[in-house]
C-alpha positions as CSV (number, residue, x, y, z in Angstrom):
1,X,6.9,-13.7,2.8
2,X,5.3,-10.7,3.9
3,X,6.6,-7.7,1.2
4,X,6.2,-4.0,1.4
5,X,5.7,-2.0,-1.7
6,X,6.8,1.4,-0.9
7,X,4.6,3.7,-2.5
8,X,3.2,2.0,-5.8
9,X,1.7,4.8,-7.5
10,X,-0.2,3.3,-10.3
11,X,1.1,-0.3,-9.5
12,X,3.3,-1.3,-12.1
13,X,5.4,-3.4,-10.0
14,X,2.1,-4.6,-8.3
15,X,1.2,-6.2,-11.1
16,X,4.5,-8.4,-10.7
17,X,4.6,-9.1,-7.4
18,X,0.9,-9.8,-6.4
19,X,1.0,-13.1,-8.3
20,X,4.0,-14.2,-6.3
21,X,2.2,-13.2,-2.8
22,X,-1.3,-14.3,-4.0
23,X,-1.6,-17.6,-2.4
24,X,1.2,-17.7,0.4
25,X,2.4,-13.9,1.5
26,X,1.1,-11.0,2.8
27,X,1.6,-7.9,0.4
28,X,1.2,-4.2,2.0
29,X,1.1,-1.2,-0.2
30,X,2.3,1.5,1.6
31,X,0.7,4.3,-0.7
32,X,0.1,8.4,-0.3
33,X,-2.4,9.3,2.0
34,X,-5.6,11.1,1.4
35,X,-4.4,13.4,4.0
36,X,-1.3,14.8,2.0
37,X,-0.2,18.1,1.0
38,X,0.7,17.3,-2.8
39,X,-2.4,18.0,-4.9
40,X,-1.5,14.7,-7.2
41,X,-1.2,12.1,-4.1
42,X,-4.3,11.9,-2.9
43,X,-5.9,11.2,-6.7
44,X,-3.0,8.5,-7.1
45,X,-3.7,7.1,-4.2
46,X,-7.8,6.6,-5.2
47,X,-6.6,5.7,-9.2
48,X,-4.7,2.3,-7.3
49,X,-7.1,1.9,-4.8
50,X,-9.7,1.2,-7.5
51,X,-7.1,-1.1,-9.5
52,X,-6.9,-3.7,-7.1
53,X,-10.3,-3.4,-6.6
54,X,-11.3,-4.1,-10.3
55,X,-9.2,-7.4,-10.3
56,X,-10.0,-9.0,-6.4
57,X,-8.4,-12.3,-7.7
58,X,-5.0,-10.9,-8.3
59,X,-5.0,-7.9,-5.9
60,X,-7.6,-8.9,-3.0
61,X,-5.3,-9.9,-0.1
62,X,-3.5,-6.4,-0.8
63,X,-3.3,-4.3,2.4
64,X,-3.4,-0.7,2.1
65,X,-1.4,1.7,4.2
66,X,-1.2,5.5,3.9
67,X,2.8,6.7,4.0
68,X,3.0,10.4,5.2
69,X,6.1,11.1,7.6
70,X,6.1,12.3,10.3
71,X,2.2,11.5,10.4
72,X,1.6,8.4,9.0
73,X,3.7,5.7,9.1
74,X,2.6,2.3,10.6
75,X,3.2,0.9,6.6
76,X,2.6,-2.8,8.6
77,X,2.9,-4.3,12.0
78,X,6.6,-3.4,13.9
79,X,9.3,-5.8,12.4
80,X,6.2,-8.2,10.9
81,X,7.9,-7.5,7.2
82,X,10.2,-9.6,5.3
83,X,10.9,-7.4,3.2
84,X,10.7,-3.8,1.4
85,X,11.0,-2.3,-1.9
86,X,10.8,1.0,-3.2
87,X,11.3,2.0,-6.7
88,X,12.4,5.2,-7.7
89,X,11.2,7.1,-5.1
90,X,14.4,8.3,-2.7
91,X,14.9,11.3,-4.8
92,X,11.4,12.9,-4.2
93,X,12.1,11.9,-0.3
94,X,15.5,14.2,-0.7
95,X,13.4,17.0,-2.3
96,X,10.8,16.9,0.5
97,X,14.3,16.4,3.0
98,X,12.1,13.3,4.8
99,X,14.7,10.8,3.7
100,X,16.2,10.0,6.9
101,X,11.9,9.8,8.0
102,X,11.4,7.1,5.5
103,X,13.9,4.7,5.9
104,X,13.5,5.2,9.3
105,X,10.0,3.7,8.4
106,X,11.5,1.0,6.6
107,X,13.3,-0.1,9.7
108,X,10.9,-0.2,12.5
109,X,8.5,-2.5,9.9
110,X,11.2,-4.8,8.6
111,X,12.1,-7.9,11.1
112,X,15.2,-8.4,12.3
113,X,17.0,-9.9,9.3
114,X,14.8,-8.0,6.8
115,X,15.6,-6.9,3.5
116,X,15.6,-3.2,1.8
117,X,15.8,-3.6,-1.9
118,X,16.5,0.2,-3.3
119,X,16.0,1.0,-7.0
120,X,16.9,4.6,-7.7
121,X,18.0,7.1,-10.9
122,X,22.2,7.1,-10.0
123,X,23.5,10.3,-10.5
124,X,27.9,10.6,-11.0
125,X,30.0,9.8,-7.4
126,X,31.2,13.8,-7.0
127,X,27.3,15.4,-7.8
128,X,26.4,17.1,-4.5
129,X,23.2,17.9,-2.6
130,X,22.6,20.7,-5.2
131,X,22.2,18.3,-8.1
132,X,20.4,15.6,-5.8
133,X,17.7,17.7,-5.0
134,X,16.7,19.0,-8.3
135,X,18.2,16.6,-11.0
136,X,15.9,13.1,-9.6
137,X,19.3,11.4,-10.0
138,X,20.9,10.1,-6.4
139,X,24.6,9.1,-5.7
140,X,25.2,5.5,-4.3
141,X,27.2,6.9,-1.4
142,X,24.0,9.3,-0.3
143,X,22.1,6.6,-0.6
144,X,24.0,4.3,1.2
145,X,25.1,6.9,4.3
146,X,20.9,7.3,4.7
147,X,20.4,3.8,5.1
148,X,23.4,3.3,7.3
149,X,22.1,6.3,9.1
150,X,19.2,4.3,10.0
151,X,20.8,0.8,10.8
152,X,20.6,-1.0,7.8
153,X,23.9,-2.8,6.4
154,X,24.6,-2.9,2.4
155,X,24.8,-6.2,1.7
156,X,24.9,-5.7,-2.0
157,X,24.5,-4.5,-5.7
158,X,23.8,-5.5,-9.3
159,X,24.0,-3.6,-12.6
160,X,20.7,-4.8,-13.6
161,X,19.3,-1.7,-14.2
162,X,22.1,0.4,-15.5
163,X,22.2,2.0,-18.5
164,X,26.0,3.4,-19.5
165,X,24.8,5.7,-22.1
166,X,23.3,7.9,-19.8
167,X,25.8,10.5,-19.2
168,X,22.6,11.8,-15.9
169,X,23.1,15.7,-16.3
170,X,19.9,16.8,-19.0
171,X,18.1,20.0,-19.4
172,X,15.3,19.0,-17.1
173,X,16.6,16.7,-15.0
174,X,16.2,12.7,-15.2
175,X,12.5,13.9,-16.3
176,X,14.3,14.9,-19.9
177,X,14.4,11.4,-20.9
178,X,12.1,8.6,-21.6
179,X,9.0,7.6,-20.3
180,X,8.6,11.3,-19.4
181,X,10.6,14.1,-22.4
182,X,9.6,16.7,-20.1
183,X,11.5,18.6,-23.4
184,X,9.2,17.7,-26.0
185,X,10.3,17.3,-29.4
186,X,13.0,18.8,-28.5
187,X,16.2,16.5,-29.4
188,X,13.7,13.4,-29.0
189,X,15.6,11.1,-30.8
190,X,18.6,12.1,-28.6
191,X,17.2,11.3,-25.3
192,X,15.5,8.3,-27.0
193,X,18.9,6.7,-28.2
194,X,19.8,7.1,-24.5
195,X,16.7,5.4,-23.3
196,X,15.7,5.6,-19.6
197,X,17.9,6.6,-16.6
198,X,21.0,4.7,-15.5
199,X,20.0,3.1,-11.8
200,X,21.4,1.9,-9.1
201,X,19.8,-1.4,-7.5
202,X,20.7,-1.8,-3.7
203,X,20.3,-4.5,-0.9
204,X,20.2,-3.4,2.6
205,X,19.7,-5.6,5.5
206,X,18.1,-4.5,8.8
207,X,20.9,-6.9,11.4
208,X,19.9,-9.8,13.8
């Protein structure tokens, strides 16, 4: 298969999947670019640049490409892609309002037939755009009426990543509980008996 990593940052889910595309795939990272605006992209982008360059036997068939709507956004060859995956991003894209830009992206690279997996902090059915662009957390439905809005068709869902104890409206956002407790010490042990965000975990398909 030929997979796209939608920006890996510092390639935690790299690490999995390389292995699996080592021998037989074709694996493109479609990271920040050195050109962007955000002061922490283009040192993020350099940190997993020299990761898979440490470990050539795991990472060395990795293809790097620079993701920066409306710029950059050749992230592999037109409809050459099997697949695409992007972890926890969709909410920064709705912050930046480039959503619709990036799974645009994900459409024109994806072959007919083509998979979008989605992972992404699920915020409660009624929260609105307010609460979407400042919380990290993302309703299904948004989510869902963005892909649509680019061709893709849901083909389905699992509860593998959800967390029912997260009740998604904190102080600080989704950034209130673990890995990040943008609060502190403050009620640690609270956010740490709630553990990390309750996600949604999507299939789209681009159609024959």
């Amino acid at each position: 298969m030929t997979v796209i990593e939608i920006l890996p940052s510092r390639g935690w889910y790299t690490e999995i999947m390389a292995p699996y595309l080592r021998d037989h795939g074709k694996y493109y990272a479609a990271h920040f670019s050195p050109n962007a605006s955000a002061s922490y992209m283009p040192p993020n982008l350099r940190n997993f640049e020299e990761k898979i360059t440490a470990d050539p036997d795991l990472y060395g068939k990795i293809t790097v490409r620079h993701l920066n709507p409306p710029n950059e956004v050749a992230i592999a060859p037109a409809e050459s892609a099997d697949m695409a995956l992007t972890f926890r991003n969709v909410h920064n894209w709705i912050m930046a309002g480039q959503e619709h830009e990036y799974f645009a992206t994900f459409y024109k690279a994806l072959m007919p037939g083509g998979v979008l997996g989605v992972v992404e902090h699920r915020a409660k059915p009624d929260a609105g755009m307010d609460v979407m662009r400042t919380s990290g957390y993302v309703t299904e439905a948004y989510v869902k009426e963005v892909a649509a809005a680019a061709g893709f068709e849901f083909a389905g869902s699992t509860e593998l990543n959800a967390n029912p104890k997260d009740p998604t409206v904190h102080p600080e956002g989704v950034w209130t509980l673990p890995p990040n407790y943008r609060m502190g010490d403050v009620d640690r042990d609270k956010y740490m008996a709630i553990g990390e965000s309750d996600r949604m975990t999507l299939k789209f398909v681009k159609p024959l």
